[in-house]
C-alpha positions in Angstrom: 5.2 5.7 29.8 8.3 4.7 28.0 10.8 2.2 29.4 14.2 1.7 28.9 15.8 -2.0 29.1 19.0 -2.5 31.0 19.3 -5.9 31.0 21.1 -7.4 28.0 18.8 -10.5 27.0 14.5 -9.9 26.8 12.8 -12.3 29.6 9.9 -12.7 26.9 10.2 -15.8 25.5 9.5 -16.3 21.5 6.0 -17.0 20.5 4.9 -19.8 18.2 4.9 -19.2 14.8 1.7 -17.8 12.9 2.0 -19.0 9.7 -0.7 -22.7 9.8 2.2 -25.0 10.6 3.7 -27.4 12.8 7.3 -25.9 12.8 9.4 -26.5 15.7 9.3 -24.3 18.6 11.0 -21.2 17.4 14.5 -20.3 18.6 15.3 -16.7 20.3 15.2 -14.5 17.0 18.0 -12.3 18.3 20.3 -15.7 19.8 19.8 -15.7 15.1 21.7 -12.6 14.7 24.1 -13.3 17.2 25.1 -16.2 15.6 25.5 -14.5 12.3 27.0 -11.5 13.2 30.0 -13.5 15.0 30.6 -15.0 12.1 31.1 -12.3 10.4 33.3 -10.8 12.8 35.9 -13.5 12.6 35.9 -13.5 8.4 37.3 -10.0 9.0 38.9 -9.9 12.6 36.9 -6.5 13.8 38.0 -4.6 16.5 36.8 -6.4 19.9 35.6 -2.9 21.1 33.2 -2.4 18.0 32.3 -5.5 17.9 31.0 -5.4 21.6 29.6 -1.9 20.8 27.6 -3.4 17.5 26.4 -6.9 19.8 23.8 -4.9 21.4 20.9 -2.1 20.2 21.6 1.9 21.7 18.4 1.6 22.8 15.7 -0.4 23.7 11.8 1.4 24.6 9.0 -0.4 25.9 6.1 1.5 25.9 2.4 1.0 27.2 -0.4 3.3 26.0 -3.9 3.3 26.6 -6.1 3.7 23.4 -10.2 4.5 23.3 -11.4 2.5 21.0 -14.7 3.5 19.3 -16.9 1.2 21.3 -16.0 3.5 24.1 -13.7 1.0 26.0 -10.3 1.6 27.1 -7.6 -0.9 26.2 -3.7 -1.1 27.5 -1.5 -1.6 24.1 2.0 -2.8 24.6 4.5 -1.2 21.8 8.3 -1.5 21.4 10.9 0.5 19.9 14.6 -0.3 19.7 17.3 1.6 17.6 20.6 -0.1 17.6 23.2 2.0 15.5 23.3 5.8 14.2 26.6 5.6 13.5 26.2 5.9 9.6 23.2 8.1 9.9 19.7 8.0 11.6 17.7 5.2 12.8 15.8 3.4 10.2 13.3 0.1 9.9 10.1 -0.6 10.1 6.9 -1.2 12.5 5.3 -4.3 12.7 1.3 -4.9 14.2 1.4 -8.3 15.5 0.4 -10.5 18.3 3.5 -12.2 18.6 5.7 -9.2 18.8 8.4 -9.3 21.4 11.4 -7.0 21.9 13.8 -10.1 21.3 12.0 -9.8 18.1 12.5 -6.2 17.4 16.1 -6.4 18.8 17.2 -9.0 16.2 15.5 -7.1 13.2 16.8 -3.5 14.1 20.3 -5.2 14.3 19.9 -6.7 10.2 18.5 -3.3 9.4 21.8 -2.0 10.8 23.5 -4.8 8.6 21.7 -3.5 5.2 21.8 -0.4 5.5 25.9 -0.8 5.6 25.3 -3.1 3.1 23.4 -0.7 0.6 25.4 2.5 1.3 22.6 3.9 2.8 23.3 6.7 5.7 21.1 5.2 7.8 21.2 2.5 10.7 19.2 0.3 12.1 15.6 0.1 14.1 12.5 -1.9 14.5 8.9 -1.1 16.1 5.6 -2.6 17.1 2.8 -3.1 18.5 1.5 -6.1 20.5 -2.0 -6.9 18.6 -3.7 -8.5 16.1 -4.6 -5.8 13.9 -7.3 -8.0 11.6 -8.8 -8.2 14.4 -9.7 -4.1 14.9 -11.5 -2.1 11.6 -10.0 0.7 10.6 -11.2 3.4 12.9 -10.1 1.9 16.2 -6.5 0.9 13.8 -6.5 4.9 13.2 -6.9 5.0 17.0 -4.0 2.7 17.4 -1.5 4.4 14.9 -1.9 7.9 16.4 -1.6 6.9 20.1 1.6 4.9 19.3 2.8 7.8 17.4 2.1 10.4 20.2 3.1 7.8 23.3 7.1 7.7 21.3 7.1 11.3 20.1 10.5 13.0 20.5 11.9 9.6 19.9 11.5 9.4 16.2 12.2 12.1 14.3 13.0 12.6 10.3 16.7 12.9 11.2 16.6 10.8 14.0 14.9 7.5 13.7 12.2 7.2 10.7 9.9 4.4 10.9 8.3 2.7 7.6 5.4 -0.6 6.9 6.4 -3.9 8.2 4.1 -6.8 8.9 0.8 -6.0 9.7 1.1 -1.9 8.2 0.8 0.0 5.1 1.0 3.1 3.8 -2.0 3.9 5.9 -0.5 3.6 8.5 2.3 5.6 7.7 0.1 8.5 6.6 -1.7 8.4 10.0 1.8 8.1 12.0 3.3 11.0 9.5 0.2 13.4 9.9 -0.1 12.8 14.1 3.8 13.7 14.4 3.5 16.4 11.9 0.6 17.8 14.1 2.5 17.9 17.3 5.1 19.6 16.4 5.9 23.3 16.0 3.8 24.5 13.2 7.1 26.3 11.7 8.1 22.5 10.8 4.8 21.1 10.3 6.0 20.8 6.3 9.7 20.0 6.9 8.9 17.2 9.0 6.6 14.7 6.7 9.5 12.6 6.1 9.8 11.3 9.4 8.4 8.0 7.9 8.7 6.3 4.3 6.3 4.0 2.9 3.6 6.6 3.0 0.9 7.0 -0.2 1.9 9.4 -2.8 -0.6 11.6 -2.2 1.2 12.2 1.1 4.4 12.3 0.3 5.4 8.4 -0.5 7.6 7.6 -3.7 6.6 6.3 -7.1 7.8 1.8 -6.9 7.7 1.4 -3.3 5.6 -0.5 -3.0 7.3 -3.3 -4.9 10.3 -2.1 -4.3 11.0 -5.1 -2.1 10.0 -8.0 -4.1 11.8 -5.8 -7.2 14.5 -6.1 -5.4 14.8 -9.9 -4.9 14.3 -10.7 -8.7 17.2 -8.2 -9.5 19.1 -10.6 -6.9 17.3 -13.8 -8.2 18.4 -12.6 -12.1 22.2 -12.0 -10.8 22.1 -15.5 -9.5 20.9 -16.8 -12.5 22.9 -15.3 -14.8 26.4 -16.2 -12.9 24.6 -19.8 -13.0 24.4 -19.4 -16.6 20.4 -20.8 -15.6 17.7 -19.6 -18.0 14.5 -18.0 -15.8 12.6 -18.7 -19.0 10.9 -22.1 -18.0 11.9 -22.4 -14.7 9.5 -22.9 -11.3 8.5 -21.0 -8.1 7.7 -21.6 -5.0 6.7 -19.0 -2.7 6.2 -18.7 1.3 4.0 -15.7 2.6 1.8 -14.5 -0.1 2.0 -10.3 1.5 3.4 -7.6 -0.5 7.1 -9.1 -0.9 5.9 -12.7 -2.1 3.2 -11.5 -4.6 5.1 -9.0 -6.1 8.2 -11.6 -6.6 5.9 -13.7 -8.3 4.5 -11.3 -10.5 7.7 -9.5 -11.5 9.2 -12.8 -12.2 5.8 -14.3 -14.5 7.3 -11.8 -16.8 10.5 -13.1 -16.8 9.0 -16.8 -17.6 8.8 -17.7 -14.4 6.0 -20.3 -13.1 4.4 -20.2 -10.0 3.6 -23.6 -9.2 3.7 -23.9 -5.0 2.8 -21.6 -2.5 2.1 -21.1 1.3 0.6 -19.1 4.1 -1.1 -19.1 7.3 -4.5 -20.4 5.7 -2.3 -23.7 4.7 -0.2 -25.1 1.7 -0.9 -25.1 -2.3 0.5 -26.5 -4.8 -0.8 -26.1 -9.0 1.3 -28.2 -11.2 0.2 -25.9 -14.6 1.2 -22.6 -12.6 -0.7 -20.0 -11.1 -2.0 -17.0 -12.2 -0.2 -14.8 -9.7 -2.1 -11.4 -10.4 -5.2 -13.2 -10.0 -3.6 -15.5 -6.8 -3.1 -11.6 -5.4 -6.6 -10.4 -5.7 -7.9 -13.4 -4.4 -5.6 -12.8 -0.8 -6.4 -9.3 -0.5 -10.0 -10.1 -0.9 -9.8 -13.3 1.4 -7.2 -12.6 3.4 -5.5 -15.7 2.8 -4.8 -18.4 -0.2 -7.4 -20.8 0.7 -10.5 -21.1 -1.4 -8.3 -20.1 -4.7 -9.9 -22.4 -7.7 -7.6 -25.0 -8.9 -5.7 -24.6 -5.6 -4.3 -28.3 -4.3 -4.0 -28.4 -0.8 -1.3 -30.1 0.2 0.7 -30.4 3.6 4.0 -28.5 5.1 6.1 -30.9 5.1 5.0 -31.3 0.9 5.4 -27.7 0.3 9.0 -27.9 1.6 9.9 -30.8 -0.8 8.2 -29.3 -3.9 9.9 -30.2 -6.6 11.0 -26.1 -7.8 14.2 -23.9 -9.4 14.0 -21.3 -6.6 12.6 -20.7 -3.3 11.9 -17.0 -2.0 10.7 -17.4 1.8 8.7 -14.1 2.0 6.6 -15.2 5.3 7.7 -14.6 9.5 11.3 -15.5 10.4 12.6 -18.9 11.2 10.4 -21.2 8.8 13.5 -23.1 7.1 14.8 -25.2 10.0 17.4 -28.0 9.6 14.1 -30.8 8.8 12.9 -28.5 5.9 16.4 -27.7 4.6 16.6 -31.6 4.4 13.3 -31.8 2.5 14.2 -28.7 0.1 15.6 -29.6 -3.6 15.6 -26.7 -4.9 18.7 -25.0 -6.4 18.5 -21.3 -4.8 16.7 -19.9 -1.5 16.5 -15.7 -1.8 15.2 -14.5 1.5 12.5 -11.8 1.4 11.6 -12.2 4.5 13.7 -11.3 7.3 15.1 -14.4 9.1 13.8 -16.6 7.5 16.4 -19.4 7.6 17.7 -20.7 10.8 21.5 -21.8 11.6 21.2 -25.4 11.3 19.2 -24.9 8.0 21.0 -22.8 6.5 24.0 -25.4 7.1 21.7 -28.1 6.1 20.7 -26.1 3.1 24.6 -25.2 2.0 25.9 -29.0 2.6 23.1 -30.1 -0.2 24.7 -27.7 -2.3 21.8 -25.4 -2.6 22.7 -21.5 -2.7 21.6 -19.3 -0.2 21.0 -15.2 -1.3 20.4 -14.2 2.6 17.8 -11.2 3.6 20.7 -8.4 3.9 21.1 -8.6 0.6 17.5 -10.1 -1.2 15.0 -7.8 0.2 16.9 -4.4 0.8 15.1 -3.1 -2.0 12.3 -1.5 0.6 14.9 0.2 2.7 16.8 1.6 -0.7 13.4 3.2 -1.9 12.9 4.6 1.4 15.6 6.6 0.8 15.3 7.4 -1.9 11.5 9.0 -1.0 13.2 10.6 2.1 15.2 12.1 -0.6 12.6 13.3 -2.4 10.7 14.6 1.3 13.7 16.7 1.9 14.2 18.1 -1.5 10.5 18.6 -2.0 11.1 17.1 -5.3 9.1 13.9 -6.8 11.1 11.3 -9.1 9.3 9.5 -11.9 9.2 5.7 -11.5 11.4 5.5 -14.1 14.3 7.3 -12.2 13.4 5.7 -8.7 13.4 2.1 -10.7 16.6 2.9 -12.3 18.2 4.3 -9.3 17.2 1.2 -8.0 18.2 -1.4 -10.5 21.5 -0.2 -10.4 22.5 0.1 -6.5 20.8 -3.6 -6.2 23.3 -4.9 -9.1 26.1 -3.6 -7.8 25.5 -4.6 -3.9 25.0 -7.9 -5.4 28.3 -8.5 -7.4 30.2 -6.9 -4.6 28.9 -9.7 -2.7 29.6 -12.2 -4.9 33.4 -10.7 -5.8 33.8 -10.5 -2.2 32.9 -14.2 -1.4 35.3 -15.6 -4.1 38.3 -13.5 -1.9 37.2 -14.6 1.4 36.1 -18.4 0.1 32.9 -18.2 2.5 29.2 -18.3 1.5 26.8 -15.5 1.0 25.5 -14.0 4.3 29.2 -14.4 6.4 30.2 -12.0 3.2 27.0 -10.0 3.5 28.3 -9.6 7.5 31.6 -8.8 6.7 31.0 -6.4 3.9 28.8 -4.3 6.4 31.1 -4.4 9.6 33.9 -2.8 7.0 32.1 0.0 6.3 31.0 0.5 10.0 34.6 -0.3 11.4 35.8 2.4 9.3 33.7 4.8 10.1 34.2 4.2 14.2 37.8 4.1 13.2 37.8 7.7 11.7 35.5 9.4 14.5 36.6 7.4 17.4 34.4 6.8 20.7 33.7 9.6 22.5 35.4 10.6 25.6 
């Protein structure tokens, strides 16, 4: 059964974080992007009709769906849905398995997938899915079980021109082969070929593109390099700390070790470590997927939150769940640049607290749209039938980043504002135009 949400504000409230901490109670995710987006509204004085058009998603499913798991019991799965703007092309973001997923949740990340997609240039807008469940808590069969129930419950609303999910928290390319092969099989077999790129992320045997999988952390060095370089700072020598040691974190820290780079703090919901020599962060990424978590690591210091915060580092990537940099970390924080992989990461007050001290701020529109760029790039490749050579997709890659970057930058020197409310303003441009030229129909 799929449900469609009048009302303009969730009645689920947020959940508490998941990431082994004591942070405050988390504020409403989308209340975040509210926030944001009105700021950049004003920096470019948008239209009040788009602007109330872009305040809320298109649309917002709720679906239940009973699953079988292979112990032979039946279980009632909640998953969500919401797509907020096709104007610049179809629906586009990822799906999340998580037990704190509510549709606040979803709302506020389809809304900054809208944000950098405009952004990027990418003919896309934005959307966000899950599922309400811990998924290390299921093996893979009854996952399987999962992913191809989900798929069939939302059926004719995703589509490869229409809305096209990718990984998030909690799935992998796994799961996107499972969710690509159950749409591909009910639907007509004439476009039982033409179809497969109704999701991204998938392996490359079934379709997925060579570099996405660190597409996202590749794309937060390219930022963290542009930031050094207009710093005139030298990466050679200088120290990380990391939050959320997934796919986006470890791949940071590995594509920056080879840059000089040291990894010397790092977090996640096992707890807090610091290494003053540096870690080894190849070795710190077989050790997680092995243990699911950093603890146990040899030479591993446990040391608490509020120390990880205050750790003594060049650059900060937050690469964990949204809202972990409140205005009592910001305070503790001396680092000289936060780049956001994750999405959300930083809340208002700490983002304030953050820019008062004087510390730069690359925010998630910007840092970790590498993932959605490669996406496109392999839904390129999906409708071409064609497959690119790392080489091209990493060029291809290098070079939109660079340049999304520096019209970021160019564009905050004109307007005299910091990072994101550019990042905002930037994106509502492109989408202002675009309503301006087609108009709202009737």
């Amino acid at each position: 059964m799929v449900k469609k949400q009048d009302e303009n504000k969730s009645m689920e409230a947020p959940a508490a974080p998941a990431t082994g901490n004591s942070f405050h109670t988390r504020a409403n995710l989308f209340d975040v992007v509210t926030a944001q987006l009105q700021r950049g509204i004003e920096a470019i004085k948008l239209d009040d009709d788009i602007a109330a058009i872009l305040s809320q998603p298109k649309n917002e499913l709720i679906i239940h769906f009973p699953v079988k798991l292979k112990s032979g019991h039946v279980r009632m799965f909640k998953g969500y849905r919401v797509q907020h703007s096709n104007t610049l092309g179809p629906f586009k973001g990822g799906i999340r398995y998580h037990q704190d997923v509510y549709l606040d949740e979803c709302k506020a990340l389809a809304s900054w997938m809208t944000w950098k997609c405009a952004l990027a240039r990418l003919p896309y807008g934005g959307a966000k899915g899950g599922v309400k469940f811990n998924p290390s808590e299921y093996d893979a069969e009854d996952l399987e079980r999962i992913t191809r129930r989900f798929t069939h419950a939302l059926g004719g609303n995703i589509g490869p021109e229409w809305d096209i999910p990718a990984p998030d928290m909690g799935t992998n390319s796994q799961t996107m082969d499972w969710m690509m092969d159950t749409y591909v099989n009910i639907m007509s077999h004439v476009d039982r070929q033409a179809v497969k790129r109704v999701v991204t992320g998938k392996s490359i045997v079934c379709g997925g593109s060579q570099g996405r999988e660190q597409a996202t952390g590749q794309g937060v060095v390219y930022c963290i390099q542009e930031w050094a370089h207009a710093k005139r700072f030298s990466l050679d020598g200088a120290t990380l700390a990391v939050q959320g040691y997934g796919n986006v974190g470890s791949n940071t820290a590995r594509i920056l070790s080879r840059l000089g780079v040291t990894l010397t703090t790092v977090g996640d919901h096992t707890g807090y470590f610091k290494n003053p020599e540096g870690f080894n962060p190849h070795k710190l990424a077989d050790h997680v997927k092995k243990k699911r978590g950093l603890a146990g690591y040899p030479g591993a210091k446990a040391i608490s939150r509020e120390e990880f915060f205050a750790s003594e580092v060049d650059i900060f990537v937050p690469a964990a769940l949204e809202l972990q940099i409140g205005k009592d970390e910001a305070k503790e924080m001396t680092c000289k640049v936060v780049v956001e992989g994750a999405n959300g990461p930083t809340d208002i007050e700490g983002e304030q607290a953050l820019l008062a001290k004087g510390i730069d701020l690359v925010p998630d529109i910007l840092a970790n749209s590498g993932g959605v760029i490669v996406s496109y790039y392999e839904w390129l490749q999906n409708k071409r039938s064609e497959s690119w050579e790392l080489e091209e997709v990493q060029m291809r890659l290098e070079r939109r980043m660079r340049r999304s970057y520096q019209a970021v930058a160019d564009r905050a020197r004109d307007l005299k504002t910091d990072m994101r409310t550019t990042c905002y303003a930037i994106a509502l441009e492109r989408l202002r135009d675009t309503y301006r030229a087609r108009g709202i129909w009737p």
